[in-house]
C-alpha angles and dihedrals in degrees: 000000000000127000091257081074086067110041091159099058108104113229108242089239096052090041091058088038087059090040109048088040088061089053119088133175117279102157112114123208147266144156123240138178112266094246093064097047103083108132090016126135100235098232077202147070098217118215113214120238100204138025110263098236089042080195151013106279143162121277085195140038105251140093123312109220143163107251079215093071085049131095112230087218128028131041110285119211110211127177121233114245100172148015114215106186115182118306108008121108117264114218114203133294128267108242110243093024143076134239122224106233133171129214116294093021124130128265118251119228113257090031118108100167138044109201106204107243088241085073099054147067137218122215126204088263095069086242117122137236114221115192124237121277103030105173130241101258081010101172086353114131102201125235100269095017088131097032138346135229109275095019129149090234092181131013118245114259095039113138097236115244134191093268087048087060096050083050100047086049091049084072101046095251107146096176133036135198113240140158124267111261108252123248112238127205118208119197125197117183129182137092087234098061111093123155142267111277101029127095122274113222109187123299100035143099142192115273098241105160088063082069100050099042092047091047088045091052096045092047081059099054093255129141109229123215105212107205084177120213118339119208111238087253116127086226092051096050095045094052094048089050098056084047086059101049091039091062102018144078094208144355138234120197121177111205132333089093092116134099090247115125098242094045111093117167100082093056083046097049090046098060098050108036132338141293142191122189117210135210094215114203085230138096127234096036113033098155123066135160129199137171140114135276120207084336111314130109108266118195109189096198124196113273099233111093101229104051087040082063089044101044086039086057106041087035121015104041095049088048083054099044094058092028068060099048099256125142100244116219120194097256106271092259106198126213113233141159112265127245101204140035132254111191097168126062137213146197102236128076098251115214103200128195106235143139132244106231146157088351097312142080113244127197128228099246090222108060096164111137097236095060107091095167087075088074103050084054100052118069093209140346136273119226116213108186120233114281092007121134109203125221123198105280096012106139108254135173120274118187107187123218095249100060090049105040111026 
């Protein structure tokens, strides 16, 4: 079957297109000091204060030396006429001698080499052997190597990591302009759904999809708005729908967008906002709503808690990020042999639980939606194009976790 049999499916990319160009920045803004910021979307491009490094200093524990007062090529004895250690000022070099320095110390004027201690040797005099052929900046890590003086050190919109901060410290810089996290509303509808720790009596289940949105969220930096489990009533729906857009910037719902009688959230959704149900070219996850209420950015996600993680990762992630203020990047997606075969194609693009493992990307057996357990299994996801048969070692997609959840 080719694609033309089903002109109504939506391709992943324009999905996303239609998506990400609806979504528009929400967050406001505060300073913070920089030790709180970790996962934050910098609201600011900062400008660095100092060069990093502020001087010239050694990259290695040795002698600091001018290549001048050195032979080309014969071994050269120098005396020592000073230790600099980190941190202490280094005064300026004695012509015709060498300075013992340790890594990160400053350079001292008139030195234009620091020989590494391994290369030298030291006579019964105190004074040093350097060998033949030392190189002008030899082990010397220049003032503004890292980052100059005026310099835009991160863009505006990155989603600050541990090495940002270091960065961001490098320069002096103790608070940092970001934007505020976004609250986020999760609704659960059904009768069926109870909670962990209470009885099930037959015909329900755990509500398992609550867990994993609000962990995703969280994960993200994000506050989440817990509207806790709706019962499948019209007035219900619709009352937990204006809560939500009343103290969120967006809301997530899980099921319940359908025409079926016992299905409530799209009639709610429509009257009191808007709503467009898509058709999306992927499996799991085919379905997907979207649409506002009262404003604010509504995703109706599908029920089943496998193809809720994968359609939170490949739609609604990306939608909050920049509903955050985040640049948002396509997820790294790796090339690697596959572990498994795939004799029968389909039209739409499969996005398969699997592991990377041992060199190659192997799938969960059992990739039934409702098996979330799958998920917690797989470290990524495999990505199987649209109308492709796979054979054992043919190079496949492989988007890791990391690059989908986090």
């Amino acid at each position: 079957m080719s694609s033309c049999d089903n002109p109504g499916l939506i391709p992943f990319d324009e999905a996303l297109r239609r998506l990400l160009d609806q979504t528009s920045l929400s967050a406001g803004i505060e300073r913070i000091a920089l030790d709180q910021a970790v996962g934050r979307v910098l609201a600011e491009s900062p400008v660095a204060a100092v060069d990093v490094p502020p001087a010239d200093n050694s990259s290695m524990d040795g002698y600091a030396v001018n290549t001048a007062d050195l032979n080309a090529d014969a071994e050269t004895p120098l005396a020592v006429s000073a230790r600099i250690a980190a941190g202490q000022p280094p005064g300026e070099l004695v012509p015709g001698s060498c300075a013992r320095i340790f890594t990160g110390a400053e350079i001292p004027a008139g030195a234009n080499a620091v020989v590494m201690q391994e290369q030298t040797r030291v006579e019964e005099d105190g004074s040093v052997v350097f060998p033949a052929g030392v190189k002008l900046q030899e082990n010397i890590r220049p003032q503004g190597q890292d980052i100059q003086q005026g310099q835009a050190t991160l863009k505006q919109g990155t989603r600050l990591q541990p090495a940002d901060l270091g960065v961001l410290a490098s320069t002096g810089l103790a608070e940092v302009d970001v934007y505020r996290p976004l609250k986020v509303a999760i609704l659960c509808t059904g009768d069926e759904l109870v909670e962990p720790g209470q009885s099930l009596v037959a015909g329900q289940i755990y509500n398992s999809n609550r867990f994993v949105l609000a962990g995703l969220l969280t994960q993200l930096g994000m506050e989440v708005v817990d509207l806790g489990r709706v019962a499948d009533t019209a007035e219900d729906t619709v009352r937990a729908l204006r809560d939500a857009a009343a103290n969120a910037d967006a809301i997530i719902s899980t099921g319940g967008v359908s025409v079926g009688e016992e299905d409530h959230v799209k009639a709610a959704v429509e009257s009191l906002g808007q709503l467009d149900l898509w058709r999306i070219k992927i499996k799991p996850g085919k379905p997907l709503a979207y649409g506002q209420v009262q404003g604010v950015p509504f995703f109706g996600l599908p029920g089943n808690p496998a193809s809720s993680l994968i359609t939170f990762g490949l739609f609604a992630r990306p939608c909050l990020l920049r509903q955050q203020g985040a640049e948002v990047e396509m997820p790294l997606m790796l090339q690697a042999p596959a572990g498994f075969t795939r004799t029968r194609a389909i039209v739409r693009q499969e996005y398969l639980r699997a592991r990377y493992e041992n060199g190659r990307v192997v799938p969960f057996a059992n990739q039934s939606s409702g098996v979330l357990s799958s998920a917690s299994w797989a470290n990524g996801l495999a990505v199987v194009p649209p109308d492709t048969q796979v054979a054992e070692g043919d190079l496949i997609g492989f988007i890791p976790f990391s690059e989908l959840l986090f």
